[in-house]
C-alpha positions in Angstrom: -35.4 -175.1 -29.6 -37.8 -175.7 -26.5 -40.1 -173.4 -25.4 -40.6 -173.0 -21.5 -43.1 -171.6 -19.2 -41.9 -170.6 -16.2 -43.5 -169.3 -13.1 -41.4 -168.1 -10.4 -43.3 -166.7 -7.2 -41.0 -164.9 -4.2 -43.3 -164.8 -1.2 -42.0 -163.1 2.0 -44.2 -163.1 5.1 -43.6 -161.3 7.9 -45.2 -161.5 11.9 -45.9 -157.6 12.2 -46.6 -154.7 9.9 -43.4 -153.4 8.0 -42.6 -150.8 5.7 -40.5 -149.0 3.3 -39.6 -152.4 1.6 -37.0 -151.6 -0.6 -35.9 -154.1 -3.1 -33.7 -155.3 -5.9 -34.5 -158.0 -8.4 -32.6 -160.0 -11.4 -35.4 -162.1 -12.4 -35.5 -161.2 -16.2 -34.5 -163.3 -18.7 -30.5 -162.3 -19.4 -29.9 -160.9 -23.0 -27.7 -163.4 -25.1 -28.4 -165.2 -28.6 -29.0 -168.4 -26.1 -32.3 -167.3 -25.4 -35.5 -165.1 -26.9 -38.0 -163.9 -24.6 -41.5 -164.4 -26.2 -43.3 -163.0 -22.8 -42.5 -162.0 -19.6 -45.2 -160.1 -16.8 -44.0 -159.4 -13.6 -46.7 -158.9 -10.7 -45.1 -157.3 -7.3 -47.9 -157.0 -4.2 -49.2 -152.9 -4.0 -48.0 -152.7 -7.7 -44.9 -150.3 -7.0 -43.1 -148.3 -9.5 -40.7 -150.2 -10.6 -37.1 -148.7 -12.3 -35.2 -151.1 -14.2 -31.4 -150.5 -15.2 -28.3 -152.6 -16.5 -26.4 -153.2 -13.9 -22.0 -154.0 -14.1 -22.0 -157.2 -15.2 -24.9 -156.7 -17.9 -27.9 -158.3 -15.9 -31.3 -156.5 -16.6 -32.2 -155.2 -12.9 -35.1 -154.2 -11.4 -35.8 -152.2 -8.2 -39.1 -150.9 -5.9 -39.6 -149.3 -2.5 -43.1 -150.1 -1.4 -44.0 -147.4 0.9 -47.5 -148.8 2.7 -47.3 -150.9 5.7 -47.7 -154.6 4.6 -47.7 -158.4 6.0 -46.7 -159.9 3.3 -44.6 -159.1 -0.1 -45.2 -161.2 -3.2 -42.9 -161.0 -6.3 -44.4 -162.9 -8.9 -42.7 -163.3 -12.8 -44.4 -165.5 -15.4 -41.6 -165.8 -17.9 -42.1 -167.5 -21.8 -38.5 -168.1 -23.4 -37.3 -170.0 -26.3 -33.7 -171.7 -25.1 -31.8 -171.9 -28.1 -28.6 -173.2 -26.8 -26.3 -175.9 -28.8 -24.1 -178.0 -28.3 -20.5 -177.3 -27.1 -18.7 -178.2 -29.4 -15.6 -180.7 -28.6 -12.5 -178.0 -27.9 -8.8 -179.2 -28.1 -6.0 -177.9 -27.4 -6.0 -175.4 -30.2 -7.3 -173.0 -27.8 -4.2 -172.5 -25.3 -3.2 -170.6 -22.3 -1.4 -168.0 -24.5 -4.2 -167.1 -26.2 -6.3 -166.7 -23.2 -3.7 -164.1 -21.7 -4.1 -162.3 -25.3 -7.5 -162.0 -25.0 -7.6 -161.1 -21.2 -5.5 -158.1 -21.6 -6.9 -155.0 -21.2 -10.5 -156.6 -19.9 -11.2 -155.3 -16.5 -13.8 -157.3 -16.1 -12.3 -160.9 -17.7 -9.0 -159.7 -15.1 -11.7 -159.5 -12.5 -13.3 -162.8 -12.9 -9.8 -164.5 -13.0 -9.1 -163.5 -9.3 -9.7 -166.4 -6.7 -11.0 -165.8 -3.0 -9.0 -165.7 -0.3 -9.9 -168.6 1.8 -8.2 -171.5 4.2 -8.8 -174.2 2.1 -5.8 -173.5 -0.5 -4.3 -176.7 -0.1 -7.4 -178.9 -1.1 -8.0 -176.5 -4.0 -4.2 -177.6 -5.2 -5.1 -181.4 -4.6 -7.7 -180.4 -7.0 -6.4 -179.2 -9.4 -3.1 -181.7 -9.9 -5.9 -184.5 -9.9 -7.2 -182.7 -12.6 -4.3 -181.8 -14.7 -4.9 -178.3 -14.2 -1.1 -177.5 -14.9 -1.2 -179.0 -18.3 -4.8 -178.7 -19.9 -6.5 -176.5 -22.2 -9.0 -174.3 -20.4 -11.7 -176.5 -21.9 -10.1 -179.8 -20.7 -9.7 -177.9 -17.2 -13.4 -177.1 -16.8 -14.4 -180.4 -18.1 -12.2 -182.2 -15.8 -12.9 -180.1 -13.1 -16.6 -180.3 -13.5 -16.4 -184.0 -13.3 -14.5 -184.1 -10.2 -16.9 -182.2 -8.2 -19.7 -184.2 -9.8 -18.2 -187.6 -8.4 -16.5 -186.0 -5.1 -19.3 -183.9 -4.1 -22.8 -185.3 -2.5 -25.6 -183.5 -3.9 -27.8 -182.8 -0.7 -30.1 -180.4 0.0 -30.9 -178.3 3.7 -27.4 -178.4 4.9 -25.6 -175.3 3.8 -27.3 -171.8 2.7 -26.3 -168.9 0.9 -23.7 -168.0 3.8 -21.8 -171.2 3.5 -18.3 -170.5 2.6 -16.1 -172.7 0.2 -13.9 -173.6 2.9 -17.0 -175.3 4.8 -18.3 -177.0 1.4 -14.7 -178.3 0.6 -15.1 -179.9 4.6 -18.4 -181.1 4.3 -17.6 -182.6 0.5 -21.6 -181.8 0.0 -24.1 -179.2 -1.1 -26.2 -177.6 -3.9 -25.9 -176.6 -6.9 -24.8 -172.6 -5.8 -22.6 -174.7 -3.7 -20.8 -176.6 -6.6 -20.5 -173.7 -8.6 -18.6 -171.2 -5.9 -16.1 -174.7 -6.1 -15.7 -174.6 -9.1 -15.1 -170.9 -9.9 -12.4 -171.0 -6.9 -10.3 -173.8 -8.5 -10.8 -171.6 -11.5 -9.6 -168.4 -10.6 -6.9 -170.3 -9.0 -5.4 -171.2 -12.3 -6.2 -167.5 -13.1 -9.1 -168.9 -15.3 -11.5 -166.2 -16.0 -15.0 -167.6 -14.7 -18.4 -166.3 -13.9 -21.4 -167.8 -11.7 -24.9 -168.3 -13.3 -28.4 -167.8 -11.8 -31.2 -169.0 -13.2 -33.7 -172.2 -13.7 -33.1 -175.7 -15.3 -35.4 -178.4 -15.5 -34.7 -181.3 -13.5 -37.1 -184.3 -13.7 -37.7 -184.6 -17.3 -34.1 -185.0 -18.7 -32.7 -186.4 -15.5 -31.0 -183.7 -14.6 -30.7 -182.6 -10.8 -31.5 -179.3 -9.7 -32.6 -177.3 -6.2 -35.7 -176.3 -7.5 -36.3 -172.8 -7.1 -33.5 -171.6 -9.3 -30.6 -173.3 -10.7 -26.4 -172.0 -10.9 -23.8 -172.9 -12.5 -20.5 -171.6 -13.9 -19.3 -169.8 -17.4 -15.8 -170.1 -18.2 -13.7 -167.7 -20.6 -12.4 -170.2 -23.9 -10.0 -168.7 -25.6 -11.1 -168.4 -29.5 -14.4 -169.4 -28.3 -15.8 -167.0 -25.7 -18.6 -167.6 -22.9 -19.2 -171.6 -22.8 -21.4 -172.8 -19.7 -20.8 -175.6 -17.7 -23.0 -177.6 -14.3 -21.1 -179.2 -12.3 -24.2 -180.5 -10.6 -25.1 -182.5 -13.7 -21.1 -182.6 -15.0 -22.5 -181.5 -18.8 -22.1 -178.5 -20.8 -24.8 -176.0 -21.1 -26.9 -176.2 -23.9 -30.9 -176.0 -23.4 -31.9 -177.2 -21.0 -30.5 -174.1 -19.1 -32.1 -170.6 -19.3 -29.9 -168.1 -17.4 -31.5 -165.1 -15.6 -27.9 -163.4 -14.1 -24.1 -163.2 -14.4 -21.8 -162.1 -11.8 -18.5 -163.0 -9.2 -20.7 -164.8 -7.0 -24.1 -166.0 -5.5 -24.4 -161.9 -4.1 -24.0 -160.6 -8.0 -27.0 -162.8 -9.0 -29.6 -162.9 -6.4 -33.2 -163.2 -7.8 -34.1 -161.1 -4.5 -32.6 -158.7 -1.7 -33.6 -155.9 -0.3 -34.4 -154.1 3.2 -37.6 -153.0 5.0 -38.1 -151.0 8.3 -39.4 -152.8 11.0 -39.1 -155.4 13.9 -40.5 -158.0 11.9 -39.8 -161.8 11.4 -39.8 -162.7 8.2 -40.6 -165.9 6.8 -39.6 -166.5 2.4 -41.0 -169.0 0.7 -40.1 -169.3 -3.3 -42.0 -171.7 -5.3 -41.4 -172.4 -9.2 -43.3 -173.9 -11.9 -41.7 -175.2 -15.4 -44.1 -175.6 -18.2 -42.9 -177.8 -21.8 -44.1 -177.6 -24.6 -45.9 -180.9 -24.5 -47.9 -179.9 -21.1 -45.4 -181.7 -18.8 -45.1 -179.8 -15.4 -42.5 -179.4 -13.1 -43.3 -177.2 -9.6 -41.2 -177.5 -6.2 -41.5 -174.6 -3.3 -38.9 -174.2 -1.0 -39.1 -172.7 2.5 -36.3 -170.8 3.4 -35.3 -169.8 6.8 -34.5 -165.9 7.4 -34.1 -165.3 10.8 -30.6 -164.3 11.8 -29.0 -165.3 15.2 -30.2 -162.0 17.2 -33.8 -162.4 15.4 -34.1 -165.8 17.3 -32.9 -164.3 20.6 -35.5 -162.0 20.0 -38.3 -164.1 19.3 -37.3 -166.5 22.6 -37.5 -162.9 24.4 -41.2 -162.2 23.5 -42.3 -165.8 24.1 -40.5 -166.2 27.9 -42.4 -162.7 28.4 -45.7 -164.2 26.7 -45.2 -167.3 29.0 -45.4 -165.1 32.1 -48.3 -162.9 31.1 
C-alpha cells in the first residue's frame, strides 16, 4: 500500500488587475476504501473563505470568491494519501447483461451514466464495438477489450486537442490524451448502454512505466454487475489498482475539473499547472504544463491593442 506525496499548484496569471474571482475546485482526495487521506493543506492566494459541499456525483467540492483586485491566482494542495487499491480480479462471464439490468433499475444515476452522447461519429463507434465483441461479452470482457483497442488504435500525443475537443474530432484524428481516451471509451460504453463514469485525478507515470499527461490523470469506471465500481485506463490498457489515486467522478471532463470559475474583468489570462509526485523511497516525479486560455474574441482583442500600440 504506497504512500504518495503529491503537490498539485494551479497558477493563473492574468495581464491587468481583475476581480471578484469566483471559483470551484475538486481537488480533494475522493472518499472510497481505495484510498486514506493521511494529510491534505490547501493554500489559495488572499486566503479566501472557502465553503466546501458534496456535490451530485459524491465529489468533495470546494468553492471561493476572492473579492480584492489581483494579478495572479494561485491554488496550491499538498495532498498525503495511502492508495490501497488491489487487483481486479479476473471476471467471467458469471456476471451477465441480465444482471446488470437488475441492478440498474431504479438508479437514476447508474440509468444516467448508461446514456451515450449524441455525436456524428456513430458509425465508427459500431465498427468499434463489433471488433470488440461488444454484442456478445460480459461487461468486464467489453471494457477489457475495449480498453485494448483504444490503447493499440489510438496515438498517445500530447498539445493537439484540449478540453473542447469533441469525440467526433478524436475518433478523426485517431490521437490524444489521456481525458481524450477516456471520453472514447465511455461513448462506446454507453452505447451498449453500459453504465460508465470518467475519473479525474493523478497517476504516476515514469516509475512503473505507465504514461500519463502530467498534471492530472483520467480514466474510466465501469458498472460490473455482482462486482460494482471497477476502474480501467485506456491510456495504459490495465485495470486500476494503485498506482491510481482518484480526486473526482462524473459524466464527463466538465463533472471533474480540478478548476473553473469566473472573474470580472478585461483580462488575459494565462494558467499554468505544475504537479509533483513524491514515493515513499524519495523518488520524484514533477512536470508543469502551460495551458493556453485565450478564447477566439480574447485574441482579436489582444491584436486590437497591439495594432493601436504600434501606432502610438
Amino acid at each position: 500500500m504506497p504512500i504518495f506525496k503529491i503537490q498539485h499548484v494551479t497558477s493563473y496569471k492574468y495581464d491587468r488587475f481583475v476581480k471578484e474571482s469566483v471559483n470551484e475546485v475538486r481537488i480533494f482526495s475522493y472518499q472510497s476504501q481505495e484510498q486514506e487521506v493521511l494529510q491534505h493543506d490547501l493554500f489559495i492566494t488572499g486566503s479566501p473563505e472557502l465553503m466546501t459541499f458534496t456535490d451530485y456525483w459524491g465529489n468533495k467540492t470546494g468553492i471561493f470568491n476572492l473579492l480584492a483586485p489581483h494579478k495572479e491566482l494561485v491554488i496550491e494542495s499538498r495532498l498525503i494519501v495511502r492508495a490501497m487499491g488491489t487487483e481486479i480480479p479476473l471476471i467471467n462471464d458469471f456476471y451477465d447483461r441480465g444482471l446488470l439490468e437488475s441492478e440498474s433499475k431504479g438508479n437514476l444515476k447508474l440509468i444516467e451514466l448508461a446514456k451515450a452522447d449524441s455525436i456524428e461519429s456513430n458509425d465508427a463507434i459500431r465498427a468499434i464495438i463489433d471488433e470488440i465483441g461488444g454484442e456478445r461479452n460480459s461487461v468486464a470482457a467489453i471494457a477489457s477489450n475495449c480498453c485494448a483497442y483504444i490503447f493499440n488504435s489510438f496515438k498517445y500525443i500530447k498539445g493537439i486537442t484540449n478540453i473542447e475537443t469533441t469525440v467526433d474530432e478524436i475518433i478523426e484524428h485517431r490521437s490524444g490524451v489521456c481525458q481524450d481516451f477516456a471520453h472514447v471509451m465511455l461513448q462506446v460504453l454507453r452505447t451498449l448502454q453500459i453504465p460508465s463514469r470518467y475519473v479525474s485525478g493523478y497517476i504516476c507515470p515514469n516509475k512503473n512505466g505507465l504514461r500519463g499527461e502530467g498534471a492530472t490523470h483520467a480514466w474510466v469506471e465501469v458498472w460490473v454487475p455482482g462486482y460494482g465500481w471497477a476502474g480501467i485506463d485506456p491510456t495504459n490498457n490495465v485495470w486500476v489498482t494503485n498506482n491510481h489515486v482518484k480526486l473526482a467522478v462524473g459524466r464527463d471532463f466538465n463533472d471533474c475539473s480540478p478548476v473553473k470559475g469566473t472573474f470580472k474583468g478585461p483580462a488575459i489570462q494565462k494558467l499554468s499547472v505544475f504537479v509533483s509526485v513524491c514515493y515513499e523511497d524519495g523518488h520524484v516525479f514533477e512536470e508543469m504544463n502551460n495551458v493556453s486560455m485565450q478564447t477566439q474574441a480574447q485574441i482579436k482583442q489582444q491584436e486590437q491593442r497591439d495594432a493601436l500600440a504600434a501606432q502610438q
